[in-house]
PDB file of N, CA, C and O in Angstrom:
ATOM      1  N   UNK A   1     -24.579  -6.450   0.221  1.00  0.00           N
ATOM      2  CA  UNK A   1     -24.427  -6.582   1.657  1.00  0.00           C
ATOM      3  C   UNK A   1     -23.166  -7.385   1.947  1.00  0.00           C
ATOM      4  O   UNK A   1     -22.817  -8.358   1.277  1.00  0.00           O
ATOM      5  N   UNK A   2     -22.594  -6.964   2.864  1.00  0.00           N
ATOM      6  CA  UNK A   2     -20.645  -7.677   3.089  1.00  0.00           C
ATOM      7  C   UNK A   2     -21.546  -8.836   4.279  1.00  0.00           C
ATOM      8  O   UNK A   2     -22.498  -8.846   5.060  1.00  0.00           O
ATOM      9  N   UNK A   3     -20.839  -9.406   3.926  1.00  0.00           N
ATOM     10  CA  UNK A   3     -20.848 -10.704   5.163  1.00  0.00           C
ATOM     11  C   UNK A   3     -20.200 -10.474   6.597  1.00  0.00           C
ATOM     12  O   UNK A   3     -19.298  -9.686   6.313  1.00  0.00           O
ATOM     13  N   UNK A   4     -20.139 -10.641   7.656  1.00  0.00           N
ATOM     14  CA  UNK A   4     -19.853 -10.817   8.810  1.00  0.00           C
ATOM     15  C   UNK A   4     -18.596 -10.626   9.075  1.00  0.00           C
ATOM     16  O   UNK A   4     -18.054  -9.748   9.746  1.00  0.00           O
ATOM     17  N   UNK A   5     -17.758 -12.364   7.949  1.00  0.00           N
ATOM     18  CA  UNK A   5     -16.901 -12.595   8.238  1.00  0.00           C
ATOM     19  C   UNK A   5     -15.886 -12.305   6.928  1.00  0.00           C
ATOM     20  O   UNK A   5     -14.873 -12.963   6.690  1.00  0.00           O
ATOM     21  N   UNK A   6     -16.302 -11.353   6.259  1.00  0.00           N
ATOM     22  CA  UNK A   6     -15.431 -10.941   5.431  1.00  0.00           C
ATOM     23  C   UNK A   6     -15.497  -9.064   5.542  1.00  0.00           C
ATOM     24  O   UNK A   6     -16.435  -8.443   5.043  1.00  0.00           O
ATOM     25  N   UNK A   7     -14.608  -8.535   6.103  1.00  0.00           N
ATOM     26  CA  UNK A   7     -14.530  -7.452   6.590  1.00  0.00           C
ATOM     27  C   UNK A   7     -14.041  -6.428   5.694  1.00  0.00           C
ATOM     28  O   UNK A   7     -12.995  -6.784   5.150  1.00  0.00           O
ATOM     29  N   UNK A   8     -14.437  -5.287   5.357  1.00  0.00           N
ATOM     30  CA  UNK A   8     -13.459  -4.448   4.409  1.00  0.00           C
ATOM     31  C   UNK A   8     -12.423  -3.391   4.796  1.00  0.00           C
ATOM     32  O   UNK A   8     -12.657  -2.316   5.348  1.00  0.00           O
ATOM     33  N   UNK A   9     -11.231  -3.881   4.412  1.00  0.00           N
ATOM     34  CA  UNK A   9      -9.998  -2.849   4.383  1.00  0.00           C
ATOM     35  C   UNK A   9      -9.782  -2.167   3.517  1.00  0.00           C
ATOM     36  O   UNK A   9      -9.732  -2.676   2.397  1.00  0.00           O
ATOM     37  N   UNK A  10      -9.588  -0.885   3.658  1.00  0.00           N
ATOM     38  CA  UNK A  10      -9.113   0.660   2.645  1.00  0.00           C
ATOM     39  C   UNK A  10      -8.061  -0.043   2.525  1.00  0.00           C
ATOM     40  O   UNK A  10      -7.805  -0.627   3.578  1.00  0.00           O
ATOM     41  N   UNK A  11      -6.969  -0.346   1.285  1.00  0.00           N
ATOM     42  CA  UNK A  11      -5.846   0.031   1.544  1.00  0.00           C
ATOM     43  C   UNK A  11      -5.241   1.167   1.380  1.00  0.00           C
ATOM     44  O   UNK A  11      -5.625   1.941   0.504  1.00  0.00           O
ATOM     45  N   UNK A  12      -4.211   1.453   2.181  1.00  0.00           N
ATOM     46  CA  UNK A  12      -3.621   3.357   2.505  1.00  0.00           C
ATOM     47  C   UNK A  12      -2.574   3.113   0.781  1.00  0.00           C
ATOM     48  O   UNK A  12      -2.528   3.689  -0.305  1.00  0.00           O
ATOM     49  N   UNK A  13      -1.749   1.678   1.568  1.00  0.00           N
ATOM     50  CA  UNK A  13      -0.850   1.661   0.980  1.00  0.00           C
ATOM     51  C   UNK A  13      -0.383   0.153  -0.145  1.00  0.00           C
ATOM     52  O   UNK A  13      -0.711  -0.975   0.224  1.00  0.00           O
ATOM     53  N   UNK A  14       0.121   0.290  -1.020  1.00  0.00           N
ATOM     54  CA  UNK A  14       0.313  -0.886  -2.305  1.00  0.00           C
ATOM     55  C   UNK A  14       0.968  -2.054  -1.236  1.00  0.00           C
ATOM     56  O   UNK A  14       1.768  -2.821  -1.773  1.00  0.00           O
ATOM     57  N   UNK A  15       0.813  -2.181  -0.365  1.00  0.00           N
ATOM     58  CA  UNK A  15       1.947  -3.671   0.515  1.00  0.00           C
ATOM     59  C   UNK A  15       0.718  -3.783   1.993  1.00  0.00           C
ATOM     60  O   UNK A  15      -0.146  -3.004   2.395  1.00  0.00           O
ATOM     61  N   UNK A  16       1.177  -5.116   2.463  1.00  0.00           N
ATOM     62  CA  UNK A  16      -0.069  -5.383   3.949  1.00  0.00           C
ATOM     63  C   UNK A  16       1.422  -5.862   4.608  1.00  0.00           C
ATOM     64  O   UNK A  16       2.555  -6.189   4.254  1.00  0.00           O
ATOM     65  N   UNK A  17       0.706  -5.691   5.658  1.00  0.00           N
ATOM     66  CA  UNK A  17       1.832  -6.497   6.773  1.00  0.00           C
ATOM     67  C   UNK A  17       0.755  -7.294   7.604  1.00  0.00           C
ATOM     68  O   UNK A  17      -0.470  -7.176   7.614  1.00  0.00           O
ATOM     69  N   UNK A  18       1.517  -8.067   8.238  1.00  0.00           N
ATOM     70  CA  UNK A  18       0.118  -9.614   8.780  1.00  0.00           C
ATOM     71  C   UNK A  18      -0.265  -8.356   9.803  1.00  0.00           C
ATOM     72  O   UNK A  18      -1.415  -7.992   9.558  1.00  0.00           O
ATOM     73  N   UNK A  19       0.323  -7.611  10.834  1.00  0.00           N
ATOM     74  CA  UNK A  19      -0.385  -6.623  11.601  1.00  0.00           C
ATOM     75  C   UNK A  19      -1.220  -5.908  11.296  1.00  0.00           C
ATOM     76  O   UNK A  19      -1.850  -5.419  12.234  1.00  0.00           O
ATOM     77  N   UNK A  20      -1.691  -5.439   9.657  1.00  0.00           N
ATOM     78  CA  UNK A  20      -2.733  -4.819   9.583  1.00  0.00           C
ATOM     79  C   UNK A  20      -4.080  -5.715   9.372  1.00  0.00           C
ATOM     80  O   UNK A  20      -5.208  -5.232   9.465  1.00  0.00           O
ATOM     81  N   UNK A  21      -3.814  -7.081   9.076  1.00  0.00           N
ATOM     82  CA  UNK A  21      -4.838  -8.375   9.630  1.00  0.00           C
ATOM     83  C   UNK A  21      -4.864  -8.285  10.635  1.00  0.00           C
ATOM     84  O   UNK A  21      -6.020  -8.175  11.043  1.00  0.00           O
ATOM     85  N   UNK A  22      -4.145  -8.268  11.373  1.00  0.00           N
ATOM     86  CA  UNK A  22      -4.548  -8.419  13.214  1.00  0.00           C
ATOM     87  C   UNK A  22      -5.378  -7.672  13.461  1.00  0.00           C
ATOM     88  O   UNK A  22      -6.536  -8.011  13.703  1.00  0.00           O
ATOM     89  N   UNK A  23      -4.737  -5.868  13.448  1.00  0.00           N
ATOM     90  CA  UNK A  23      -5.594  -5.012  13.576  1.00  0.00           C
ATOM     91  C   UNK A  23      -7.308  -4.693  13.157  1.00  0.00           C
ATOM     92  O   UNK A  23      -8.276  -4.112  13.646  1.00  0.00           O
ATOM     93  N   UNK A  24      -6.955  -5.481  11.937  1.00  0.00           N
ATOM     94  CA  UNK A  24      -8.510  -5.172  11.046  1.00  0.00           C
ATOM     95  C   UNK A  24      -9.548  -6.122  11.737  1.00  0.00           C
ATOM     96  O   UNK A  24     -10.680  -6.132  11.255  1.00  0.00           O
ATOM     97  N   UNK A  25      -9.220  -7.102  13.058  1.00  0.00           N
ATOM     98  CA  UNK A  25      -9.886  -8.152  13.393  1.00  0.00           C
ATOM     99  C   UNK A  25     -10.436  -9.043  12.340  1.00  0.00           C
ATOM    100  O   UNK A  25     -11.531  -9.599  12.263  1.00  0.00           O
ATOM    101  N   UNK A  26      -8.913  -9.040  11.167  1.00  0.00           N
ATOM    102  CA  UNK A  26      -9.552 -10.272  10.119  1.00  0.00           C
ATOM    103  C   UNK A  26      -9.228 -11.612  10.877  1.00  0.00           C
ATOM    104  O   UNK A  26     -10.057 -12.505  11.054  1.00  0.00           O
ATOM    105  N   UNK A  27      -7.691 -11.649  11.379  1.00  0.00           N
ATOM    106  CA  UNK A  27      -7.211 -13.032  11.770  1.00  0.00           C
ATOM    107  C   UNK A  27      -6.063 -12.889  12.844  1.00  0.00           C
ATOM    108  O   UNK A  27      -5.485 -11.805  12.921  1.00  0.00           O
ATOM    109  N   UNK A  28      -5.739 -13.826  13.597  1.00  0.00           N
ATOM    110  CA  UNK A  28      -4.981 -13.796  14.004  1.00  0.00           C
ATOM    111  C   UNK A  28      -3.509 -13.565  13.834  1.00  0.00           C
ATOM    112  O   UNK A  28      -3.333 -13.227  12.663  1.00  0.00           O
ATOM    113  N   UNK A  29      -2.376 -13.599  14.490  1.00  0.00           N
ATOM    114  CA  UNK A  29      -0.979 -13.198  13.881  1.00  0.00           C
ATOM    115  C   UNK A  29      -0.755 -14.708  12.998  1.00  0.00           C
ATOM    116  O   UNK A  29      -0.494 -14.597  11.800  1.00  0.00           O
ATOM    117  N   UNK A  30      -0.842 -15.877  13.500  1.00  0.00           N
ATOM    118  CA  UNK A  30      -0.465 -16.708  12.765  1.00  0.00           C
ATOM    119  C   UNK A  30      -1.153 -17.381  11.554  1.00  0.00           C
ATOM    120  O   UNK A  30      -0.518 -18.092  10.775  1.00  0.00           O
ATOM    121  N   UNK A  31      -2.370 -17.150  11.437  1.00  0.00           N
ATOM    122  CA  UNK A  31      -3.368 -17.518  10.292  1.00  0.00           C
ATOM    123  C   UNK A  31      -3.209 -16.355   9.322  1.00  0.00           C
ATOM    124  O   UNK A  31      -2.993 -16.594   8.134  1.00  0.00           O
ATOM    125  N   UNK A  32      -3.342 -14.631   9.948  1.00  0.00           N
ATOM    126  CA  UNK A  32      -2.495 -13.716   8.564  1.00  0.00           C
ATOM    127  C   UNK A  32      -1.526 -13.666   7.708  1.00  0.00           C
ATOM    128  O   UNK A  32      -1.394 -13.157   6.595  1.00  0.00           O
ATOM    129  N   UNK A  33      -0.392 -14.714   8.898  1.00  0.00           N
ATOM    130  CA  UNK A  33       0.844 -14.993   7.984  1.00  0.00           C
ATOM    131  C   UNK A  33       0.506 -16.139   7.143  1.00  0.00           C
ATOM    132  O   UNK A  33       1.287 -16.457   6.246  1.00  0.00           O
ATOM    133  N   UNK A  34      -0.727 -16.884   7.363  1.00  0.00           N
ATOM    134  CA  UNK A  34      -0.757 -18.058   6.201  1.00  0.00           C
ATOM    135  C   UNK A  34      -1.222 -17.192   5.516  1.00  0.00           C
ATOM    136  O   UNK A  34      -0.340 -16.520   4.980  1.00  0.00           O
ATOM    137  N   UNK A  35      -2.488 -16.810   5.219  1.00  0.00           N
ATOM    138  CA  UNK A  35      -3.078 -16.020   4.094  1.00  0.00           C
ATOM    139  C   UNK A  35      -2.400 -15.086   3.551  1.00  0.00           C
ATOM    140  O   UNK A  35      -2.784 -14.626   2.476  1.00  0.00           O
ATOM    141  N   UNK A  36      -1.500 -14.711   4.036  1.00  0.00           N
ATOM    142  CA  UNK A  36      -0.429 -13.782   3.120  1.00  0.00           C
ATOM    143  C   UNK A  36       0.803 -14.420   2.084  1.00  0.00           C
ATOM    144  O   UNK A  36       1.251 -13.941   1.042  1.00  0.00           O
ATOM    145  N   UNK A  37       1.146 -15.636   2.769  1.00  0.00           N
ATOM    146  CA  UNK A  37       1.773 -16.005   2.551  1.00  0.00           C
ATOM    147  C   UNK A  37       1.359 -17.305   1.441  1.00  0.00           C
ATOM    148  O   UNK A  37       2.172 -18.138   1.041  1.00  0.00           O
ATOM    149  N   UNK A  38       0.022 -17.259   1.093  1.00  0.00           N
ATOM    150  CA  UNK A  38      -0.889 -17.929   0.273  1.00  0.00           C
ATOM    151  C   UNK A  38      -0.678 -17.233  -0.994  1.00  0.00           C
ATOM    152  O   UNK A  38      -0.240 -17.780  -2.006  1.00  0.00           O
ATOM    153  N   UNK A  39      -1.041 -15.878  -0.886  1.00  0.00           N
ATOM    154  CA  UNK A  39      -1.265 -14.865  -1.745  1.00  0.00           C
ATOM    155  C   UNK A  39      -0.054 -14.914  -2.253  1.00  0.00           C
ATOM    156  O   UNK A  39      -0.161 -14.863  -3.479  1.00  0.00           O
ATOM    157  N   UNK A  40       1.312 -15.005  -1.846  1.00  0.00           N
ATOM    158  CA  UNK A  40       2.726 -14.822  -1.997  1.00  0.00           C
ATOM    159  C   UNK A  40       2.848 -16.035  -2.793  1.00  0.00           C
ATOM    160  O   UNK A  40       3.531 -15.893  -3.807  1.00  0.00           O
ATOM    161  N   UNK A  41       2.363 -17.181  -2.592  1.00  0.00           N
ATOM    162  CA  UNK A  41       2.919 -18.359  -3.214  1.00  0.00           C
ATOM    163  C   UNK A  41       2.144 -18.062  -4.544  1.00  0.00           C
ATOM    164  O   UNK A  41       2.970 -17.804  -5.419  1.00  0.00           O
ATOM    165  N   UNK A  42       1.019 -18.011  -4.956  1.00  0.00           N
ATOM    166  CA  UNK A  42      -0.077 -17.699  -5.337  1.00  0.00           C
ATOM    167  C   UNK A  42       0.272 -16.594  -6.885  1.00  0.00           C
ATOM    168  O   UNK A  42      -0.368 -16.473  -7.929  1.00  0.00           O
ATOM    169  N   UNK A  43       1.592 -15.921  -6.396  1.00  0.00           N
ATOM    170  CA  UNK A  43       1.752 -14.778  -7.087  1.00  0.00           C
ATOM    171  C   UNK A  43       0.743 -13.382  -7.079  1.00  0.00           C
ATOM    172  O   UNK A  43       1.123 -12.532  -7.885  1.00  0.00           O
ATOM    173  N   UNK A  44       0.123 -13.197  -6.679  1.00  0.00           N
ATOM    174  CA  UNK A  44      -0.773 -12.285  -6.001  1.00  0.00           C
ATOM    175  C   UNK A  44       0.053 -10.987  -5.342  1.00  0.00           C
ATOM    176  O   UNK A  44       0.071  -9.805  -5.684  1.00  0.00           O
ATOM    177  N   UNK A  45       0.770 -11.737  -4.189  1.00  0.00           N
ATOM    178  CA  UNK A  45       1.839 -10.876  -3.583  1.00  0.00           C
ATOM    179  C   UNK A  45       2.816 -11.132  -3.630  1.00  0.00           C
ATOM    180  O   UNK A  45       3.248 -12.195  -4.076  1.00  0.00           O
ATOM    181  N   UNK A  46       3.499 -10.165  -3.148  1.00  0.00           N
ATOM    182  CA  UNK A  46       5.592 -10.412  -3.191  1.00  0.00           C
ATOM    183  C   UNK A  46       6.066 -10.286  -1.711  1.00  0.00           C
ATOM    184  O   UNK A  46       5.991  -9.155  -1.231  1.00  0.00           O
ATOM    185  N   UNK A  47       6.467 -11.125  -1.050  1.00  0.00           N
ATOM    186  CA  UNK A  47       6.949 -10.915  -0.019  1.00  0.00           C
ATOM    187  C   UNK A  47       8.602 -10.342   0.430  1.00  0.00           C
ATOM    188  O   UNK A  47       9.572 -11.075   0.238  1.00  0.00           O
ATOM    189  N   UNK A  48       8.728  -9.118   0.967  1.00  0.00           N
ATOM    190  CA  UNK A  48       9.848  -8.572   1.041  1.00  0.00           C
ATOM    191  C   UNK A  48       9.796  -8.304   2.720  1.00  0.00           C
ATOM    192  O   UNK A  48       8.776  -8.007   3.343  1.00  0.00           O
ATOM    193  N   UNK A  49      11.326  -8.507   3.365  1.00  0.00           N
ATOM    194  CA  UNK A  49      11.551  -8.930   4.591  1.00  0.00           C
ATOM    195  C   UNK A  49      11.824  -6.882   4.504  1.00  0.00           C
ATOM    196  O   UNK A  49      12.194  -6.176   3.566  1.00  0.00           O
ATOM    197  N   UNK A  50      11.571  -6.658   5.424  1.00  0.00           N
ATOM    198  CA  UNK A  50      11.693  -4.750   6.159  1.00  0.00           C
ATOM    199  C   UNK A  50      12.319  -4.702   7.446  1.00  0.00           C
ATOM    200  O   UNK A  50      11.676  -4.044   8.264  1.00  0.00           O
ATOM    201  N   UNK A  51      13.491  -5.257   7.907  1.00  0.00           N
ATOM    202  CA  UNK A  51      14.101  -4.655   9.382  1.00  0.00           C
ATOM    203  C   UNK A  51      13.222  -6.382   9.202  1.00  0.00           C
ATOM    204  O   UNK A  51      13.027  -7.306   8.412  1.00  0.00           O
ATOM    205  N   UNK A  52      12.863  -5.774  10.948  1.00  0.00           N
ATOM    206  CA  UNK A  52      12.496  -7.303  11.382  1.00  0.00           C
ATOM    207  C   UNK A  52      10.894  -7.565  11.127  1.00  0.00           C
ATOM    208  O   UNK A  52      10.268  -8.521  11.586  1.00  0.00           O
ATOM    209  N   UNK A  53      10.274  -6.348  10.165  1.00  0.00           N
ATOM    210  CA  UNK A  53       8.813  -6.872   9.915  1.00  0.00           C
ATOM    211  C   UNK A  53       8.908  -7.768   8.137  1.00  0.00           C
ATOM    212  O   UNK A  53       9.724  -7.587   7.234  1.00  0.00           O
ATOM    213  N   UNK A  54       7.941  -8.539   8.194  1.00  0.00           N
ATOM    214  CA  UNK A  54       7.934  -9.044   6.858  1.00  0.00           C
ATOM    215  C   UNK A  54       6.541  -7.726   5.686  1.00  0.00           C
ATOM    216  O   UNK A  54       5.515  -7.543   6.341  1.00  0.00           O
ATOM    217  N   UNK A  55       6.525  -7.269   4.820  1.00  0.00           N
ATOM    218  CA  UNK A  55       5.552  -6.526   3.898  1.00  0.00           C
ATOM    219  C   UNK A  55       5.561  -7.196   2.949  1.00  0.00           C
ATOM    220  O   UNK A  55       6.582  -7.474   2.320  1.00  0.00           O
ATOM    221  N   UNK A  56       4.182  -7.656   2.620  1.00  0.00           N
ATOM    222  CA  UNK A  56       3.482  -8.529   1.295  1.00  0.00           C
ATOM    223  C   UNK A  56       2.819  -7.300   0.407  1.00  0.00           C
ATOM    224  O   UNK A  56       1.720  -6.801   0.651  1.00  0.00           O
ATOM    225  N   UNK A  57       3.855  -6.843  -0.859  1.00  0.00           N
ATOM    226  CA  UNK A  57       3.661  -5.994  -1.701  1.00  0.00           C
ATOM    227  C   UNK A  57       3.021  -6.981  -2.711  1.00  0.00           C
ATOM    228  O   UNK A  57       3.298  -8.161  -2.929  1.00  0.00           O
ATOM    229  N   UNK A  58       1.957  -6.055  -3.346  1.00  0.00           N
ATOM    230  CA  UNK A  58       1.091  -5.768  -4.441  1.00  0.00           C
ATOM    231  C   UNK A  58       1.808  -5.314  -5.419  1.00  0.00           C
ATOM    232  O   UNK A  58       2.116  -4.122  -5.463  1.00  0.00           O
ATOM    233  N   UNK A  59       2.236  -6.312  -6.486  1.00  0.00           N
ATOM    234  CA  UNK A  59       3.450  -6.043  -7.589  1.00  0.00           C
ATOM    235  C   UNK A  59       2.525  -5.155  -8.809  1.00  0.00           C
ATOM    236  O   UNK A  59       3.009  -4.096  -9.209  1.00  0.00           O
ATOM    237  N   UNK A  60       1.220  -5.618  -9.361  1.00  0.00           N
ATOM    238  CA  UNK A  60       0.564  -5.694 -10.045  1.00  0.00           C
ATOM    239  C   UNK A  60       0.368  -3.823  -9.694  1.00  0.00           C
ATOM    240  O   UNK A  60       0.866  -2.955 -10.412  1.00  0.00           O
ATOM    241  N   UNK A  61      -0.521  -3.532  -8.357  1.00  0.00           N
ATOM    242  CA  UNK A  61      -0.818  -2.187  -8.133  1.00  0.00           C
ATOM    243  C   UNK A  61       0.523  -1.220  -7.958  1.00  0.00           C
ATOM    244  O   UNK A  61       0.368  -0.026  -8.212  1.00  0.00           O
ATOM    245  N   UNK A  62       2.048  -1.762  -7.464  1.00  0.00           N
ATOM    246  CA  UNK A  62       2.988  -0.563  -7.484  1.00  0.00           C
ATOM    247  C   UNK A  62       3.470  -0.727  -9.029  1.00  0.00           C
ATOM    248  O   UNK A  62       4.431   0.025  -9.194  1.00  0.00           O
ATOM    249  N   UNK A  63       3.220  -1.290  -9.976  1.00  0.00           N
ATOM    250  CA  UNK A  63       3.332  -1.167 -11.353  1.00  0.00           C
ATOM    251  C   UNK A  63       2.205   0.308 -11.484  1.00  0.00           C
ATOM    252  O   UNK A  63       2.420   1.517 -11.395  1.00  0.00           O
ATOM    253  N   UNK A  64       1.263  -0.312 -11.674  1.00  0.00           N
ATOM    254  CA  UNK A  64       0.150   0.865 -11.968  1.00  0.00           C
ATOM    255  C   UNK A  64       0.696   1.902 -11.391  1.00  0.00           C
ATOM    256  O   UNK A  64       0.841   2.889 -12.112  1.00  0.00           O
ATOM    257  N   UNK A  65       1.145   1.995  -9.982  1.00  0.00           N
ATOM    258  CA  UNK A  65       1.477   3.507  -9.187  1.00  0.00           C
ATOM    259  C   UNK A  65       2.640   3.573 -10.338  1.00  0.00           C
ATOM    260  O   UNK A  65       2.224   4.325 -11.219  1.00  0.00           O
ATOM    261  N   UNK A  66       3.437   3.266 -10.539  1.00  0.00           N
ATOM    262  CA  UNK A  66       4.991   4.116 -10.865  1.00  0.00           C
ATOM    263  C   UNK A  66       5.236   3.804 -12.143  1.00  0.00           C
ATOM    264  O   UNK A  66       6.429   3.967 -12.400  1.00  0.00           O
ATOM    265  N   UNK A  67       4.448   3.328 -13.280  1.00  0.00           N
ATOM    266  CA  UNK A  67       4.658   3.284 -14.648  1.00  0.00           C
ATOM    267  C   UNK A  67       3.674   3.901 -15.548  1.00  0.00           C
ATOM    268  O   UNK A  67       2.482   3.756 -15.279  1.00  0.00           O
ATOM    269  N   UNK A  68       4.086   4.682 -16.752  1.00  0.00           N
ATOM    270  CA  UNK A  68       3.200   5.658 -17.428  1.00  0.00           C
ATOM    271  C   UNK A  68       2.430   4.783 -17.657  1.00  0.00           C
ATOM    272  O   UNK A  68       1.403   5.118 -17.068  1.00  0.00           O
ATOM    273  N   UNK A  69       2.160   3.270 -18.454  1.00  0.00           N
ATOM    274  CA  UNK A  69       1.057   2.765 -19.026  1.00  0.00           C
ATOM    275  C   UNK A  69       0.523   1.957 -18.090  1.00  0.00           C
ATOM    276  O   UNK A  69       0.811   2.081 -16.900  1.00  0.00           O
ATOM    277  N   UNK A  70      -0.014   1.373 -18.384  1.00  0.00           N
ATOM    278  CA  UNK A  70      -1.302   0.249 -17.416  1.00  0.00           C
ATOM    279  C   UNK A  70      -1.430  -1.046 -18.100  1.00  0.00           C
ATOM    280  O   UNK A  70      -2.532  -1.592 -18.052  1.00  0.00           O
ATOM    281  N   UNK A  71      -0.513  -1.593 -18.702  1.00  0.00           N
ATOM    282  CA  UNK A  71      -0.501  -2.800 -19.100  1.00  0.00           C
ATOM    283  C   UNK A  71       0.372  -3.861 -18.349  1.00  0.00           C
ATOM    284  O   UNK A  71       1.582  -3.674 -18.218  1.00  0.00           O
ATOM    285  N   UNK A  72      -0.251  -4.975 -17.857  1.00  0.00           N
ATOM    286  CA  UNK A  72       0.090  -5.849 -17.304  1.00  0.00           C
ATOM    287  C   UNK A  72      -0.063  -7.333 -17.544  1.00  0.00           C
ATOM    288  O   UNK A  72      -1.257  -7.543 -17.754  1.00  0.00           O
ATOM    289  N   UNK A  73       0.645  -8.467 -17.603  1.00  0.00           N
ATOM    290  CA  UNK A  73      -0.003  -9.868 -17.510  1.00  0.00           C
ATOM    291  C   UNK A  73      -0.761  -9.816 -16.264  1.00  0.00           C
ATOM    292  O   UNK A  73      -0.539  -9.351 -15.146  1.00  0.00           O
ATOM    293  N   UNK A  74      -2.487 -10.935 -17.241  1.00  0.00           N
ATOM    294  CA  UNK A  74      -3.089 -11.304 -16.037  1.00  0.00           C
ATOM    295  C   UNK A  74      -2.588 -12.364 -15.061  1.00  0.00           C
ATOM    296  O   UNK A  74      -1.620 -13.110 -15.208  1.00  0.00           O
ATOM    297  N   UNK A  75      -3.635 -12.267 -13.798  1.00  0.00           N
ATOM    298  CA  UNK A  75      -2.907 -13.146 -13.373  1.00  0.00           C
ATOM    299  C   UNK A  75      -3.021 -15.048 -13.401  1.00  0.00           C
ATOM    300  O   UNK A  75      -2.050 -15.701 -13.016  1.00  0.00           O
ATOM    301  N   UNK A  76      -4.436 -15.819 -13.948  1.00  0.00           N
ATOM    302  CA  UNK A  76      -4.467 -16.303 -14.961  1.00  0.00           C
ATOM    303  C   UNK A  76      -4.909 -16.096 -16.419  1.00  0.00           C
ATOM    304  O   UNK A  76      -5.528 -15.155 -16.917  1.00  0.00           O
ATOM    305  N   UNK A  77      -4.321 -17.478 -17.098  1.00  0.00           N
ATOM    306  CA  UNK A  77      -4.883 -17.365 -18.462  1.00  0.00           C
ATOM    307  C   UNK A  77      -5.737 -18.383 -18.677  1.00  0.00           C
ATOM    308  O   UNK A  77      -5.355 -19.407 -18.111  1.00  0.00           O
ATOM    309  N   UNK A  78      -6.912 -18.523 -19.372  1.00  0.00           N
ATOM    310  CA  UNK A  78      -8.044 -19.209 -19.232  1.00  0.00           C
ATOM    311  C   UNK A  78      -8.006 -19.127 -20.867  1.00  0.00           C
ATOM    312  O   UNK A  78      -8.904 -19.642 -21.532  1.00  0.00           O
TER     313      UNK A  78
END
């Protein structure tokens, strides 16, 4: 059972932009840009500036899309 306040997004595409938080009624414009920008510090995501929108790409999943093998560093080591 999903919780309330944790909502689920399809992603279409390997990158988010804080607008598809807005949209998804996860968060506001300025609390998406923290949590994205969490994920970014985090190494999780990559933040790349687009015209005047910012896109927090998924390095880990456009590997998988565009390379024959599937080997990757995790993202910790324990």
């Amino acid at each position: 059972m999903r919780s309330a306040r944790s909502p689920r997004i399809r992603p279409r595409q390997p990158y988010c932009r804080i607008a598809d938080l807005v949209e998804a009624s996860i968060a506001e414009r300025q609390a998406a840009s923290r949590y994205l920008k969490a994920l970014a510090s985090a190494g999780v995501l990559r933040e790349q500036s687009f015209g005047r929108e910012k896109l927090f790409v998924h390095p880990k999943l456009m590997a998988l899309l565009t390379r024959d093998d599937n080997d990757f560093e995790p993202y910790f080591r324990g």
